[in-house]
C-alpha positions as CSV (number, residue, x, y, z in Angstrom):
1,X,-0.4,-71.2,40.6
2,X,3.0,-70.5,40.5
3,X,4.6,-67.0,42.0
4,X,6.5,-64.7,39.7
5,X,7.7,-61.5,39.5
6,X,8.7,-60.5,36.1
7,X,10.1,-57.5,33.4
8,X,7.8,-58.1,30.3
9,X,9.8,-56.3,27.5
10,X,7.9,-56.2,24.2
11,X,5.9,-54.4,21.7
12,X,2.6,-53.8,24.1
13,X,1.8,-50.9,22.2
14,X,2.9,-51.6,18.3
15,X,0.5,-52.6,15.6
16,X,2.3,-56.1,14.9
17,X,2.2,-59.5,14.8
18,X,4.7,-59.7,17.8
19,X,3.0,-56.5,19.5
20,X,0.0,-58.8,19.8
21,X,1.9,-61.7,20.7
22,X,3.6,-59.8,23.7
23,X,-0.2,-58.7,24.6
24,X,-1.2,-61.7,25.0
25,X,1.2,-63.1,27.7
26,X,1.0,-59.8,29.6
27,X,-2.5,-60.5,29.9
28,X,-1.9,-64.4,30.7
29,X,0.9,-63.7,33.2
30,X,-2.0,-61.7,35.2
31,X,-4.4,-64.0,34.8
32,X,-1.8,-66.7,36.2
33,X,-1.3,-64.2,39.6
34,X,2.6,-62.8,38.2
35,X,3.6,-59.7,39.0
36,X,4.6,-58.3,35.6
37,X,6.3,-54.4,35.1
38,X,5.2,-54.1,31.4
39,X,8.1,-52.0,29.4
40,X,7.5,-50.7,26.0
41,X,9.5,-50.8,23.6
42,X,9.2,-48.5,20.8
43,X,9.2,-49.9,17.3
44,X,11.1,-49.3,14.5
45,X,9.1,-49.0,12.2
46,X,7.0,-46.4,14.1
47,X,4.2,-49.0,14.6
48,X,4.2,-47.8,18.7
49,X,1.4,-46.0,20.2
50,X,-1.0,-47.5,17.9
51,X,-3.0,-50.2,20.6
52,X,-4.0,-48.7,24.1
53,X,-6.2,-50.8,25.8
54,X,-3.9,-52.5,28.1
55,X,-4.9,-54.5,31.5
56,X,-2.1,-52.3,33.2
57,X,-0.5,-49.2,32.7
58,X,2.7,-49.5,30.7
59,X,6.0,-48.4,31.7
60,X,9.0,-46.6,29.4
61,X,12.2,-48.1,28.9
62,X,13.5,-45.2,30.3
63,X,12.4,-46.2,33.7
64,X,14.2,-48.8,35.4
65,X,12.2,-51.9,35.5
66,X,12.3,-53.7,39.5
67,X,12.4,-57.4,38.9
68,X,15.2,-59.7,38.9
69,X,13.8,-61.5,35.5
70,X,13.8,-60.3,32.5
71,X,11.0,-61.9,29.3
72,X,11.9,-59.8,26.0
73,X,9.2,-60.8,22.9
74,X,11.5,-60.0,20.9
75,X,13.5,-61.2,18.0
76,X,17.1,-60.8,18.4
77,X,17.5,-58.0,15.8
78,X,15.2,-56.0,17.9
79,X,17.0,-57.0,21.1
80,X,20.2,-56.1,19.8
81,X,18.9,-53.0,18.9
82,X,17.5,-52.3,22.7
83,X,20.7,-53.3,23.6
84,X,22.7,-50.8,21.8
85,X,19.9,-47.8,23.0
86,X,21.1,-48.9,26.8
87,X,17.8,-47.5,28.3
88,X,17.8,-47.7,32.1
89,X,14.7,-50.0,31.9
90,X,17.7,-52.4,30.3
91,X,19.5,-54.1,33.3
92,X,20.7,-57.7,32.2
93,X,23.9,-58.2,34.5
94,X,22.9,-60.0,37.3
95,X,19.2,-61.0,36.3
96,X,17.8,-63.7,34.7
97,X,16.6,-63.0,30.8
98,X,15.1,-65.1,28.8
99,X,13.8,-64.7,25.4
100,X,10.2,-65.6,23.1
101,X,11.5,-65.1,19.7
102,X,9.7,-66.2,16.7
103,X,10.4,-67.7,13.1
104,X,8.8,-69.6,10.3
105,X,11.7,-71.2,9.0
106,X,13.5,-74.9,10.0
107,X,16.4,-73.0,10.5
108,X,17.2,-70.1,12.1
109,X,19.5,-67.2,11.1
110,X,23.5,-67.4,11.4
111,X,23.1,-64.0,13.2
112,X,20.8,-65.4,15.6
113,X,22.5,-67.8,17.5
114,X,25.1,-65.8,19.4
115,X,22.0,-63.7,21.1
116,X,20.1,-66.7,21.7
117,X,23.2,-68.5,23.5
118,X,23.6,-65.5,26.0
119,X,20.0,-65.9,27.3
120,X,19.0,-68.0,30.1
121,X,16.3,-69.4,28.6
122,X,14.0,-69.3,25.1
123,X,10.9,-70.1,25.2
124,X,8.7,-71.2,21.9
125,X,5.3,-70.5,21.2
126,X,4.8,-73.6,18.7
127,X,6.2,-77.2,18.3
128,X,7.4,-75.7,14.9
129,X,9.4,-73.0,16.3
130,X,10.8,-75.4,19.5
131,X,12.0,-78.0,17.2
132,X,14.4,-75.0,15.3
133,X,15.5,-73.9,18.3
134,X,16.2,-76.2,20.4
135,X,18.4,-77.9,17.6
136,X,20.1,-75.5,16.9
137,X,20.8,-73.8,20.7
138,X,23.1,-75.6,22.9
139,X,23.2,-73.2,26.3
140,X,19.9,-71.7,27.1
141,X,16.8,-73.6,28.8
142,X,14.6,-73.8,26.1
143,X,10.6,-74.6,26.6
144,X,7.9,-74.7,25.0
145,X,4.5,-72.4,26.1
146,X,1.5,-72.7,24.5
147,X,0.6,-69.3,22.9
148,X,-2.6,-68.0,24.6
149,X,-5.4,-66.9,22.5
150,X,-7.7,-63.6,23.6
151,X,-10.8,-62.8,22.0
152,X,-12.1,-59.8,24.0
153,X,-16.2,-59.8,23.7
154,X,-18.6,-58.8,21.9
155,X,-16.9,-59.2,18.4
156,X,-19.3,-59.2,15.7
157,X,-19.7,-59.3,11.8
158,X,-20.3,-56.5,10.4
159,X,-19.7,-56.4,6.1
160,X,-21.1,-53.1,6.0
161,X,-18.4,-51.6,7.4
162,X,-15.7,-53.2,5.7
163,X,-17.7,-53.1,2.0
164,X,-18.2,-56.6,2.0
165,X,-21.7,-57.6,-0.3
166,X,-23.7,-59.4,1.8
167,X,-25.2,-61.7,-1.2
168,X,-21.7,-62.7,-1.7
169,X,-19.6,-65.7,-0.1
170,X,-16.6,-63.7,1.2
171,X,-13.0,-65.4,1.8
172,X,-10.8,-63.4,3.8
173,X,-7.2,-62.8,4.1
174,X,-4.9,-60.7,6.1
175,X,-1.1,-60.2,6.6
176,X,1.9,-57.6,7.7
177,X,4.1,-56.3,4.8
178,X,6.8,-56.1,6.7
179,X,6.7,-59.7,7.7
180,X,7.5,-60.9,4.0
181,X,5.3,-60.8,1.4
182,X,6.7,-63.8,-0.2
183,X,6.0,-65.6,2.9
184,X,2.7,-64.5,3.0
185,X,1.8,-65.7,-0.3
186,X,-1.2,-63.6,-1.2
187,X,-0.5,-63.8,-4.5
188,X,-1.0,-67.4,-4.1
189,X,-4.5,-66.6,-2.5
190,X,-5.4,-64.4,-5.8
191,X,-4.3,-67.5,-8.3
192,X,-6.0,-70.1,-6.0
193,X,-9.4,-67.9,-6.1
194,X,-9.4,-67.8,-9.7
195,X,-8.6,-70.8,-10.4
196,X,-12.4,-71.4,-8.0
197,X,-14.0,-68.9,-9.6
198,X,-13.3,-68.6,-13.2
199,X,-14.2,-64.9,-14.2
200,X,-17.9,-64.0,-14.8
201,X,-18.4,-65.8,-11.8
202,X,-19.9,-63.3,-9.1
203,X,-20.8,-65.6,-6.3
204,X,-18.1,-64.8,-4.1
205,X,-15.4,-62.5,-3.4
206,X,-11.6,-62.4,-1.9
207,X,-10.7,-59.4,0.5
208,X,-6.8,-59.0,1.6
209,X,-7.0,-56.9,4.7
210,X,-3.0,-55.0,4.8
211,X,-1.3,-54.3,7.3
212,X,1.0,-51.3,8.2
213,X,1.3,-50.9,4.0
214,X,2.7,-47.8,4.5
215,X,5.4,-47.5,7.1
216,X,8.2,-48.2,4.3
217,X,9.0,-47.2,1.0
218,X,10.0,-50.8,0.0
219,X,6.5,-52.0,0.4
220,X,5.2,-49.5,-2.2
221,X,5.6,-51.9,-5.4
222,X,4.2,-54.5,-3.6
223,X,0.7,-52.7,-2.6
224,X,0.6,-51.3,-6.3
225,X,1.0,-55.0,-7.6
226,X,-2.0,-56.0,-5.5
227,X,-4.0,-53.1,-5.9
228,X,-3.5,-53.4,-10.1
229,X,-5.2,-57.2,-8.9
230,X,-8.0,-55.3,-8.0
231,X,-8.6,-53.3,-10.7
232,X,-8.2,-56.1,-13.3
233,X,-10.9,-58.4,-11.1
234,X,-13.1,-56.4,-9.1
235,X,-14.3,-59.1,-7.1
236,X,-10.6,-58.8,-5.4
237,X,-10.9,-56.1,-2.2
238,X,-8.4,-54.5,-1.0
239,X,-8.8,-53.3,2.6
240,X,-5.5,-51.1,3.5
241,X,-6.6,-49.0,5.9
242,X,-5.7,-48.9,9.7
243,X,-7.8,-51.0,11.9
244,X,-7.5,-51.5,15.8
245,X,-8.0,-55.1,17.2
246,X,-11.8,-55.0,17.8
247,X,-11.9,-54.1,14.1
248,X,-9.3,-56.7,12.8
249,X,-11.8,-59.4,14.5
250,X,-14.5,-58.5,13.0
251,X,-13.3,-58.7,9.5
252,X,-12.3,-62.0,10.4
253,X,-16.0,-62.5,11.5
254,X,-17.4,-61.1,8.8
255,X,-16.0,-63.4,6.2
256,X,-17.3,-66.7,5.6
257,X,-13.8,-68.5,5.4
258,X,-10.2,-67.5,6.0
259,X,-7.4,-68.4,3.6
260,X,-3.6,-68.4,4.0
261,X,-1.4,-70.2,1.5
262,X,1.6,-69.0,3.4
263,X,4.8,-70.6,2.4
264,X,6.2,-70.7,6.1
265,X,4.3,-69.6,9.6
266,X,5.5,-69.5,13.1
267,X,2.2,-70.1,14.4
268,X,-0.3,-68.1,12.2
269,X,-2.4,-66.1,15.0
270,X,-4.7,-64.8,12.3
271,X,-5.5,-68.3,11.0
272,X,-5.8,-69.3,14.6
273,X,-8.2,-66.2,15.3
274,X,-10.2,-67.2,12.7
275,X,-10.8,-71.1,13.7
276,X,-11.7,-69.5,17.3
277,X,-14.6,-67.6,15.8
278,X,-16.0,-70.4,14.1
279,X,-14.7,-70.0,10.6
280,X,-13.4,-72.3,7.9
281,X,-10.1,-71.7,7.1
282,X,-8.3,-72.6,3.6
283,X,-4.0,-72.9,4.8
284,X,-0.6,-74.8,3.5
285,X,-0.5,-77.5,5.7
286,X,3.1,-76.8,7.4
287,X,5.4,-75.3,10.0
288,X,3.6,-73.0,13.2
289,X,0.1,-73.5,12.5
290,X,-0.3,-77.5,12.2
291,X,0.2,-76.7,15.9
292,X,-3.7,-76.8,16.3
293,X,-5.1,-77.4,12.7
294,X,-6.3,-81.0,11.8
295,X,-8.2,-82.4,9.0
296,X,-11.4,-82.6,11.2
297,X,-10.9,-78.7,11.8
298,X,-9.3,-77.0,9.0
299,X,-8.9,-77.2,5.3
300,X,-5.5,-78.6,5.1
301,X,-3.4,-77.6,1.4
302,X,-0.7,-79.9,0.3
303,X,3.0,-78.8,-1.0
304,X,6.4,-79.1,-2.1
305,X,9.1,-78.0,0.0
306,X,11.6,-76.1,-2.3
307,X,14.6,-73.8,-1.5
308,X,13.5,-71.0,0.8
309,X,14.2,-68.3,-2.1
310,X,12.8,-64.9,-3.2
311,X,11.7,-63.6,0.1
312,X,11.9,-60.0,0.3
313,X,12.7,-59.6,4.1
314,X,16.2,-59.4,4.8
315,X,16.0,-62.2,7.7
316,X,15.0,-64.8,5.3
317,X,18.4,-64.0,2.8
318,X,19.3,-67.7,2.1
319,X,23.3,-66.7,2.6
320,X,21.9,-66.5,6.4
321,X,19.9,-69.5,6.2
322,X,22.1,-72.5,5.2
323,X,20.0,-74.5,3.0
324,X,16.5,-73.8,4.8
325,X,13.4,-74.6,2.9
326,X,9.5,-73.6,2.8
327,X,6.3,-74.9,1.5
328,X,5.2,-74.3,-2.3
329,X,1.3,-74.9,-1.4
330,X,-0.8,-76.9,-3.8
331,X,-3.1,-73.9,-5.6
332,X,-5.5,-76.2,-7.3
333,X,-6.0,-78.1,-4.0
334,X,-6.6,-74.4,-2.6
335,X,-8.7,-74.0,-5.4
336,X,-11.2,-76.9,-5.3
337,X,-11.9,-76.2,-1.0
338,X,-12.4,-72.8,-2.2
339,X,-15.3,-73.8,-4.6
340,X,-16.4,-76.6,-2.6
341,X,-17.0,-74.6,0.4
342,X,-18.6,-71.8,-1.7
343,X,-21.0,-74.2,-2.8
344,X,-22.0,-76.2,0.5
345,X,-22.9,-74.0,3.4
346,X,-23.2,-77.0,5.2
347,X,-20.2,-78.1,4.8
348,X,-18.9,-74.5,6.3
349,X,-20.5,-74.7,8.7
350,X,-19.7,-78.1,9.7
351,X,-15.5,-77.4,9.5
352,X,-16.7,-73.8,11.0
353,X,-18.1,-75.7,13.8
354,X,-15.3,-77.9,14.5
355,X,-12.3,-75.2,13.9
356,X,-14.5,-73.2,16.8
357,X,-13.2,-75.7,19.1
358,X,-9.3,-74.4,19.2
359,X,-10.4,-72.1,21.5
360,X,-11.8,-74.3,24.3
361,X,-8.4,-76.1,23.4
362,X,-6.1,-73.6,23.9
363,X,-7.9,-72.6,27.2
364,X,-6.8,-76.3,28.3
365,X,-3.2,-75.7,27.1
366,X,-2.2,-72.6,28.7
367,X,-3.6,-74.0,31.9
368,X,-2.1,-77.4,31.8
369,X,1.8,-75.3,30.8
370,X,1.4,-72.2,32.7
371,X,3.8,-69.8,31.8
372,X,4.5,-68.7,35.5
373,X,5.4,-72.2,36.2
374,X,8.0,-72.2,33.1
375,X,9.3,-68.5,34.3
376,X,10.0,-70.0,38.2
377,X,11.8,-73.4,36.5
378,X,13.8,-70.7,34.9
379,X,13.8,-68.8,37.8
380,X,15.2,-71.9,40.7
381,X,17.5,-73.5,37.6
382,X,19.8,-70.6,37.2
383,X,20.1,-68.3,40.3
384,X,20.3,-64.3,39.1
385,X,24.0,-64.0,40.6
386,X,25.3,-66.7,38.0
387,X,22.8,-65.1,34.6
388,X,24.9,-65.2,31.4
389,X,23.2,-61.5,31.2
């Protein structure tokens, strides 16, 4: 293994996609033998503070952080923002920083790029993102880690607590507001169920688990629109409450297949989540998360790539974008794996049994590309005294 000594600067505490993201290579840098100084960095949003159970105690970015490289998973808004808060934890002069960034999109934003060419390095989580970037980058060392995958033990399903019918085939679907709903898609999700299960049809239900739907004002029409779903189709659950990890998990493990007819994904963690605990799962077959689904392991949707238009975060504005595009997904592809797999539990399980297998995969990745071993390439390439920091 290689030896590292690194500042991990990230959400570890926040209740977000990214938060989780950063979690996870805290806890594969230990495993690898680094020696990591964790930093928190308070969201936004006011998402921190939400996720405690950490391998190490975490440090404030108002104590100054010891190592002579710097890893922010961050985007470069949120870096930008750290930047102008100056905390003492923040000391990029003379250090190597390098950057895990992510986005769903083939192109990145305009606003982006002068961020990314200060850093040292960028590292990728997903083919998808790697190809963006590195296209469009022209001074960092950019490379490619595989995203590690954590499933702490003892997950279990458990409908009751979630108010899931047992007698009922349940497909499941989960995403952050704040991470576009248009994006997302879920609306697509509703259509595509309907279209399976005409109405008067009872033999299974769809339940959107929401995240953070609450830490902004703009999300409010949004919820209503989905929750007015509900009432007119009460086999359509709305699950909106706050839910820790352990709890997220078992959600996934309590449904008997996962949909997402996302319109873009970096990587799709939830979709990859669900694969690892042995679940079916219904998803637009492009960007982040054809990084490990197959047609012997998933339930692949076709599309049409149209103008990426009508999102409703301001990252994805199209005057930022330059002619980017996303996937329309197929809904009455959706639709007929939806009913097929509602009628064949064997062929669930079968697909279930196979998608369990990106686990065992991804165990092989991260070993084969440590991330230590990326951080000390970084590390001997470009010497701390000469860091664009």
């Amino acid at each position: 293994m290689a030896t590292v000594s690194v500042n991990l600067f990230g959400f570890l505490s926040a209740n977000l996609g990214l938060g989780v993201t950063a979690r996870h290579l805290l806890r594969q840098l230990l495993k690898e033998g680094a020696t990591v100084h964790p930093v928190d960095v308070p969201d936004a949003a006011g998402r921190s503070g939400m996720v405690v159970d950490h391998p190490i105690s975490l440090a404030s970015p108002s104590a100054e952080s010891p190592h002579d490289l710097n890893l922010f998973v961050l985007n470069p808004t949120s870096y930008v923002r750290l930047r102008e808060e100056s905390p003492p934890a923040l000391q990029t002069c003379g250090r190597i920083n390098a950057i895990l960034p992510f986005w769903e999109l083939p192109r990145i934003p305009g606003t982006w790029l002068p961020v990314l060419e200060t850093m040292d390095g960028v590292l990728t989580a997903s083919r998808f993102v790697h190809h963006t970037i590195a296209a469009e980058v022209s001074g960092p060392f950019v490379a490619r880690v595989p995203h590690p995958l954590h499933l702490p033990r003892g997950v279990r399903a458990n409908r009751q607590a979630f108010g899931l019918p047992r007698d009922r085939v349940v497909f499941a679907s989960s995403f952050e507001l704040a991470s576009d709903v248009n994006r997302k898609n879920p609306f697509g999700a509703i259509e595509a169920f309907q279209r399976a299960f005409p109405e008067g049809d009872r033999s299974a239900i769809l339940a959107l688990k929401l995240n953070n739907p609450g830490t902004r004002s703009s999300f409010r029409p949004w919820v209503q629109r989905l929750r007015q779903a509900a009432r007119i189709d009460d086999r359509i659950h709305i699950l909106d409450g706050v839910m820790n990890r352990r709890e997220v998990l078992s959600f996934y493990a309590s449904a008997d297949v996962y949909v997402s007819l996302h319109r873009a994904e970096g990587l799709g963690l939830s979709l990859l989540e669900s694969m690892a605990l042995g679940k079916p799962v219904v998803a637009t077959a492009w960007s982040g998360n054809m990084e490990y689904m197959r047609e012997t392991n998933s339930c692949l949707v076709g599309y049409d790539l149209i103008p990426a238009k009508g999102a409703t975060h301001d990252s994805y504005d199209p005057a930022h974008l330059r002619g980017a595009v996303w996937a329309e997904p197929h809904l009455d592809e959706a639709a007929s794996w939806m009913a097929g797999l509602a009628r064949n539990e064997e062929l669930r399980r079968h697909i279930g049994g196979e998608a369990r297998k990106v686990r065992a995969e991804r165990e092989r990745e991260t070993s084969t590309f440590e991330l230590t071993a990326v951080l000390e390439r970084l590390h001997r390439s470009v010497p701390a005294s000469v860091s664009k920091g």
